[in-house]
C-alpha positions as CSV (number, residue, x, y, z in Angstrom):
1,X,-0.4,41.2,46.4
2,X,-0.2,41.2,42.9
3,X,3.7,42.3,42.7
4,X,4.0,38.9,45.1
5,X,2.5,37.1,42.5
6,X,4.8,38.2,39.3
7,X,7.8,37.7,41.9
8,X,6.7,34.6,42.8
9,X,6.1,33.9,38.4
10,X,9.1,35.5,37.4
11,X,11.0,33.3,40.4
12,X,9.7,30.5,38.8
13,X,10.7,31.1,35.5
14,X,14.2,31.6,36.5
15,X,14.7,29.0,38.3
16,X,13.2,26.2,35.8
17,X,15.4,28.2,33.3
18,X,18.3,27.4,35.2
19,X,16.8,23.9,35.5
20,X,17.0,23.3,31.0
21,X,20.0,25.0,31.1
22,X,21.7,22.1,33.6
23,X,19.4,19.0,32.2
24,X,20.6,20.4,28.5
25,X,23.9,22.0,29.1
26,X,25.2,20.4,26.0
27,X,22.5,19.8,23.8
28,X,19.3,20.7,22.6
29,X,15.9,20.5,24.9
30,X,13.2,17.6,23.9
31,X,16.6,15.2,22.8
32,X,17.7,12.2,25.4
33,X,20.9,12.0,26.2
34,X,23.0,9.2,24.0
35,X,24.5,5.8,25.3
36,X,25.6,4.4,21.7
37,X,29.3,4.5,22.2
38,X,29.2,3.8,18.3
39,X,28.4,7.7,17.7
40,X,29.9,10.4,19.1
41,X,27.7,13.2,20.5
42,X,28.9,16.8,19.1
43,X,28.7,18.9,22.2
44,X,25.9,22.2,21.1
45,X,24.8,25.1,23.0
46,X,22.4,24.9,26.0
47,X,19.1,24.4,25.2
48,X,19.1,25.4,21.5
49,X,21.9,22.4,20.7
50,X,23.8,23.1,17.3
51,X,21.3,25.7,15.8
52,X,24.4,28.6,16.1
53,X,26.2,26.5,14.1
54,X,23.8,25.2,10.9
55,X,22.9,29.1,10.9
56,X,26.3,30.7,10.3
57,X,27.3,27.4,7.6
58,X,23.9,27.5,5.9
59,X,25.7,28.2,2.7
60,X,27.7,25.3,2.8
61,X,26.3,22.4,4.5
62,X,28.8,19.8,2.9
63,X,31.6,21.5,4.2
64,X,30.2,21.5,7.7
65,X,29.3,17.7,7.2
66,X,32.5,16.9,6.1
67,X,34.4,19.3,8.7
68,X,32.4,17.0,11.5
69,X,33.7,14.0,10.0
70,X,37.5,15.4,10.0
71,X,37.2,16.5,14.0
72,X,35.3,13.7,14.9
73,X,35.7,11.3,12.7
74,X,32.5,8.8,11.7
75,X,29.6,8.5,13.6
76,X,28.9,12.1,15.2
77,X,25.3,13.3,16.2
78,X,24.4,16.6,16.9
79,X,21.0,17.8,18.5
80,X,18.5,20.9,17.5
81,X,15.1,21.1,19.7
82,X,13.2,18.3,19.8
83,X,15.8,16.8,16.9
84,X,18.8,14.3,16.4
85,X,21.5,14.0,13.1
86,X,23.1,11.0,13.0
87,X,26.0,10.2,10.7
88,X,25.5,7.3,9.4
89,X,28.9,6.8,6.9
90,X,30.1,3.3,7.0
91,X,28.1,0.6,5.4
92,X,27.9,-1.7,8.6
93,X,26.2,1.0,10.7
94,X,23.9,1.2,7.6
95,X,23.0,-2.3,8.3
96,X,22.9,-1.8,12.3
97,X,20.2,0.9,11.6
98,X,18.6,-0.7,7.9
99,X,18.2,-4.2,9.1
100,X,19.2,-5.1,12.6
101,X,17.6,-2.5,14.8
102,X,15.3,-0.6,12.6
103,X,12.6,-0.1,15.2
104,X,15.3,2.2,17.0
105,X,15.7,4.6,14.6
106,X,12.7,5.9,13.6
107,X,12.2,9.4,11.6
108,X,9.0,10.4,13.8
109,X,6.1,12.5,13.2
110,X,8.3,16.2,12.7
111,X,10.4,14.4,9.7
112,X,6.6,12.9,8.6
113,X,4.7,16.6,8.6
114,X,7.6,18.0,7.0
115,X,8.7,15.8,4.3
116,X,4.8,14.4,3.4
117,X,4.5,16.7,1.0
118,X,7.8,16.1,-0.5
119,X,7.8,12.2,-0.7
120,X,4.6,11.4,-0.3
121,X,3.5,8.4,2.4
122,X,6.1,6.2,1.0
123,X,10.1,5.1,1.4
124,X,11.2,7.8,2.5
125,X,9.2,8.8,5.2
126,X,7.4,6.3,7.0
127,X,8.7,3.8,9.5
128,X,7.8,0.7,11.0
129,X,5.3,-1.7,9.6
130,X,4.3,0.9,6.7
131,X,7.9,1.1,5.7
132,X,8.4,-2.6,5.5
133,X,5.4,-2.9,3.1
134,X,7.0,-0.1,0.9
135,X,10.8,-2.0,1.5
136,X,9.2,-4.9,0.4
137,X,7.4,-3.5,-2.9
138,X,10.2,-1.6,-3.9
139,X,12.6,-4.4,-3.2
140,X,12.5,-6.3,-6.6
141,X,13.3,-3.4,-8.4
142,X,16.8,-3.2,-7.3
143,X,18.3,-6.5,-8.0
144,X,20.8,-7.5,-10.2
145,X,18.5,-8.4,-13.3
146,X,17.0,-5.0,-12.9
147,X,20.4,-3.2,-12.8
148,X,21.8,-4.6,-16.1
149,X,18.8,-4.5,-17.9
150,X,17.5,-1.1,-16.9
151,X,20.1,1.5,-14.5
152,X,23.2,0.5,-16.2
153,X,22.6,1.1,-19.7
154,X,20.8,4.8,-19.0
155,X,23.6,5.0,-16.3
156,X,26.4,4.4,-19.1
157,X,24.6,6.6,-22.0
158,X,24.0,9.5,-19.3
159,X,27.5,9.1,-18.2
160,X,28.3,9.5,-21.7
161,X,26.5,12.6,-22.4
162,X,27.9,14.3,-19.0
163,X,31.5,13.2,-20.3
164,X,30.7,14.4,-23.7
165,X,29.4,17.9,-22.5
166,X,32.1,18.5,-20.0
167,X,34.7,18.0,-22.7
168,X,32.8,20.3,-24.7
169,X,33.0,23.4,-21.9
170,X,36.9,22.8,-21.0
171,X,37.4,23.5,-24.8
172,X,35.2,26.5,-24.3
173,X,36.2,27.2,-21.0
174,X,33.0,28.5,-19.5
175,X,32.1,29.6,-16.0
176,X,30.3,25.8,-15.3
177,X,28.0,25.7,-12.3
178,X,28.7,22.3,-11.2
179,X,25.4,21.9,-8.9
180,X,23.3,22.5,-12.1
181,X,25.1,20.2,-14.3
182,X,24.7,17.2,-11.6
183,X,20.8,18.1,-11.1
184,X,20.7,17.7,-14.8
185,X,22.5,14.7,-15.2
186,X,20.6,13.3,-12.4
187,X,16.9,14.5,-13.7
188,X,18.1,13.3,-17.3
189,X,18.9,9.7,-15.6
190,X,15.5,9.5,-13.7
191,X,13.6,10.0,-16.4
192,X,15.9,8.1,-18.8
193,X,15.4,4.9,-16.5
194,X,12.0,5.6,-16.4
């Protein structure tokens, strides 16, 4: 009788298996299928979506982004479980997803737990009605009065300094690691501004 029972279980098991593997034969499981005929949907594995693929170009994400863009040109969207990417690189679809239809392109509660920590409960994280409030404090910052006044004069001395030290290490000739110089320029600009 028992025997029946884990025959009957393990029966089960195989046959809802089969059933993911069908429903989510070229994407990742907990992700709805697309009908946006703006963005292309970059076929992944079953089930598991494009997980295979981030894991073997860890190292080098940029040159998987960019490597997308060249097969698939703009506006691809792969899937990981319970998770959509979106390329967003043209300004218009910027606007589509900023301004026009916001509400349908939310980050959701596993983007939230994550990044909380990291941002805090503002811009970056929350949506809807809690994001608007935070768009619409942050909003007079980043007008044209604010950019000549404050980001283009710390932009143009930081500029300046990057140029300046750059020069310096082609004279020298230096192994440069190009990742550190940016964060630097960009931490020395942030706080510059500041």
């Amino acid at each position: 009788m028992p025997s029946d029972l884990v025959g009957h279980l393990y029966l089960g098991a195989v046959g809802y298996f089969l059933y993911l593997v069908v429903k989510y034969h070229n994407r990742a499981i907990g992700t709805a299928r697309r009908h946006d005929s703006k963005f292309s949907e970059i076929p992944g594995w079953p089930i598991i979506g494009q997980i295979p693929e981030v894991i073997s170009n860890f190292s080098h994400p940029l040159e998987l982004g960019m490597t997308r863009h060249l097969n698939f040109g703009p506006g691809w969207s792969v899937t990981m479980p319970g998770l959509r990417i979106i390329d967003i690189s043209k300004p218009e679809w910027l606007e589509h997803i900023q301004k026009t239809n916001f509400e349908y392109y939310v980050k959701g509660s596993l983007f939230r737990s994550v990044m909380t920590d990291v941002f805090g409960n503002g811009i970056f994280v929350t949506d809807g009605t809690q994001w608007k409030k935070s768009r619409h404090i942050l909003a007079p910052l980043f007008t044209v009065k604010s950019f000549r006044a404050c980001i283009s004069p710390s932009l143009r001395v930081n500029l300046d300094c990057l140029l300046e030290g750059l020069e310096l290490a082609s004279e020298v000739r230096p192994t440069l690691d190009l990742c550190d110089v940016l964060f630097r320029f960009t931490l020395n600009f942030i706080v510059y501004t500041t």
